[in-house]
C-alpha positions as CSV (number, residue, x, y, z in Angstrom):
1,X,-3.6,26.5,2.7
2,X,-3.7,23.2,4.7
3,X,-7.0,21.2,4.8
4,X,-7.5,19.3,8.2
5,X,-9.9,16.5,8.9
6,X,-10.5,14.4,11.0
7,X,-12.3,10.5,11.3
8,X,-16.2,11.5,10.5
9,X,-18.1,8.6,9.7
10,X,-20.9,10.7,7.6
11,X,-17.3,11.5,5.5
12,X,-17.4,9.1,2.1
13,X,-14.6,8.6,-0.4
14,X,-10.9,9.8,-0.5
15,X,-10.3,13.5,-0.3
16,X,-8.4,14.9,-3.3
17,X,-5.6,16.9,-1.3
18,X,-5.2,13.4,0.2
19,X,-4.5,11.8,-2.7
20,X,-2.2,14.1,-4.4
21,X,-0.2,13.5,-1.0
22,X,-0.8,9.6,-1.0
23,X,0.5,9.9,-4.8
24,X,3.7,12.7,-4.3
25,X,5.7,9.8,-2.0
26,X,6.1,6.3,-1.8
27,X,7.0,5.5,1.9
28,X,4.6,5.0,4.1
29,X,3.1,2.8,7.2
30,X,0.6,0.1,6.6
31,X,-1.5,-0.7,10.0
32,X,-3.2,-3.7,10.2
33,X,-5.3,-5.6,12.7
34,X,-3.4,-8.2,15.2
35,X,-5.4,-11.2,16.4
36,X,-6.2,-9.7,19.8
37,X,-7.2,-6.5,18.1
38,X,-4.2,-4.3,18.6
39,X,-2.9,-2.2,16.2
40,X,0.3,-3.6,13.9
41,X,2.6,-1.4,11.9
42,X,4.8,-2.2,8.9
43,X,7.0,0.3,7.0
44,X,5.9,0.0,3.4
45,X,6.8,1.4,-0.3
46,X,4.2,1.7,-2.5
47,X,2.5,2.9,-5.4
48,X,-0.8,4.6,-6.3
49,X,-2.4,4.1,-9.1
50,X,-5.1,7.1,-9.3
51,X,-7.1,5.3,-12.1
52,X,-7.8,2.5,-9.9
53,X,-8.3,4.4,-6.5
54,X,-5.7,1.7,-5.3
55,X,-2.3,1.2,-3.4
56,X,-0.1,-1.9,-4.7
57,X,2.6,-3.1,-2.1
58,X,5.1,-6.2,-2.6
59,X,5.7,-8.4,-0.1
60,X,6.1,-11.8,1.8
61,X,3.9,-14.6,2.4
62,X,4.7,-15.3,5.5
63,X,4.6,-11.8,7.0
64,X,2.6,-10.9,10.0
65,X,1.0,-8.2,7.7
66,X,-0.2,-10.8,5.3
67,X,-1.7,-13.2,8.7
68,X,-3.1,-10.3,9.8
69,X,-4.9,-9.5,6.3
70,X,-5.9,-12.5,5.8
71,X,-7.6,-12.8,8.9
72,X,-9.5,-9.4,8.5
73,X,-8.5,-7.2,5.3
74,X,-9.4,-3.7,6.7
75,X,-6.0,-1.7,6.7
76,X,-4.7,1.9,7.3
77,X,-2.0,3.7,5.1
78,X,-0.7,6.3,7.2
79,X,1.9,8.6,4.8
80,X,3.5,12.1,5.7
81,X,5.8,14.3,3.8
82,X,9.2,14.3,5.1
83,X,8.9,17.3,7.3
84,X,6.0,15.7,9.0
85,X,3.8,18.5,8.8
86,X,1.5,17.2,5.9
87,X,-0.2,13.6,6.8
88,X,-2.6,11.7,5.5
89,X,-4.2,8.0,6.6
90,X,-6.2,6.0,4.0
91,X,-8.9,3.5,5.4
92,X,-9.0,0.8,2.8
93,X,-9.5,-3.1,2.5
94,X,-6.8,-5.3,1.3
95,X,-7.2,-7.7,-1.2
96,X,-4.0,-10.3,-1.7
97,X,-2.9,-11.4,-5.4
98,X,-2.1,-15.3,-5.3
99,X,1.7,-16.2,-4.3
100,X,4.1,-15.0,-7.4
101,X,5.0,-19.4,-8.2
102,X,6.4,-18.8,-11.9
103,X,8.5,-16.2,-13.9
104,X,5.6,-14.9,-15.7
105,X,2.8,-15.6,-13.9
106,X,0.4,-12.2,-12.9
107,X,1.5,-11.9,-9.9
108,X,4.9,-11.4,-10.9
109,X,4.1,-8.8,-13.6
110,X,2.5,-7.1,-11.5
111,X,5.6,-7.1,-8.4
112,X,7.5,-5.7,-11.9
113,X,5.0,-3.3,-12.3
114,X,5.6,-1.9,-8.8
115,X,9.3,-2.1,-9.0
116,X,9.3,-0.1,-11.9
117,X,7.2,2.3,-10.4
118,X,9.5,3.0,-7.6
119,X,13.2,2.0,-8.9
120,X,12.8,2.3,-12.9
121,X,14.5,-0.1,-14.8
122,X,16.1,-3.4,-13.0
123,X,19.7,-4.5,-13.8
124,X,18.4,-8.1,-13.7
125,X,15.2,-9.2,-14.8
126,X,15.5,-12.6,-14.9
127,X,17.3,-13.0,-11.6
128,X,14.2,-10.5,-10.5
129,X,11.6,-12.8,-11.4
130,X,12.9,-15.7,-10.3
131,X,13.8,-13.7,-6.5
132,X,10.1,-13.0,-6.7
133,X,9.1,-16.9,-6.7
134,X,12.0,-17.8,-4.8
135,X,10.7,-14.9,-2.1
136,X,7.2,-16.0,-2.3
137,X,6.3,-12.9,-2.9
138,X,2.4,-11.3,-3.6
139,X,0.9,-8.0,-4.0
140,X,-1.5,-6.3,-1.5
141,X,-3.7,-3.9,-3.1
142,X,-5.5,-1.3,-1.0
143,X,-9.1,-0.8,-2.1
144,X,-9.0,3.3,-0.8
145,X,-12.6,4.0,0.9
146,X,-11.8,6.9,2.7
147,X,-9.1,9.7,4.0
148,X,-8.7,11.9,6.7
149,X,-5.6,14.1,8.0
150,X,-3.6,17.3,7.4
151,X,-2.9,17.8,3.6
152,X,-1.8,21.3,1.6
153,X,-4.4,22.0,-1.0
């Protein structure tokens, strides 16, 4: 059985079919809001951590995804199974983790947290952790308000 549904702005909190979709892959397409309040779209990996009702994502500082959150943090995580016939879009708002500066600092334990999440173990730690500065890398975390799509139950 699929469950469909659509944008409904009486519709509160994340769907459970949703989220076992939102959780089963970790590809996806973050959309944020452009300056002139057009639509931009970034291929992302992910994780989603179901305790916290929260998507993690690593990247840049100087992305147009992070300008763009940083001007106005609501966000979309559109993700799909790889047939495309299961969908699902998450309306959240982005909070951004400081800019990863040293080896250990939180931000950087947390970009290892995700990595782990995705890829497992890392060959290279150290050289990680000091890419991850080097990068200026942070973490956007997706506060999850609401879902809507085509998900199987």
């Amino acid at each position: 059985m699929i469950t469909m549904t659509q944008p409904d702005s009486s519709a509160t909190g994340p769907a459970p079919a949703h989220l076992a979709l939102l959780a089963s892959v970790h590809l996806g397409v973050l959309i944020t809001v452009k300056r002139d309040g057009r639509p931009q779209s970034s291929n992302i990996g992910y994780v989603y951590d179901a305790a916290a009702a929260r998507v993690s994502i690593s990247t840049t500082a100087n992305t147009v995804k992070v300008a763009n959150l940083r001007r106005d943090p609501r966000a979309n995580l559109h993700v799909m199974t790889p047939d495309g016939w299961n969908w699902m879009v998450a309306e959240s708002t982005a909070v951004l983790t400081p800019v990863a500066q040293e080896r250990d600092d939180a931000t950087v334990e947390e970009l290892v947290a995700i990595y782990r999440a995705i890829s497992g173990e890392h060959s290279d730690w150290d050289d990680f952790r000091r890419a991850m500065v080097e990068d200026q890398r942070l973490v956007v975390r997706l506060e999850l308000e609401r879902t809507y799509g085509s998900a199987p139950r």
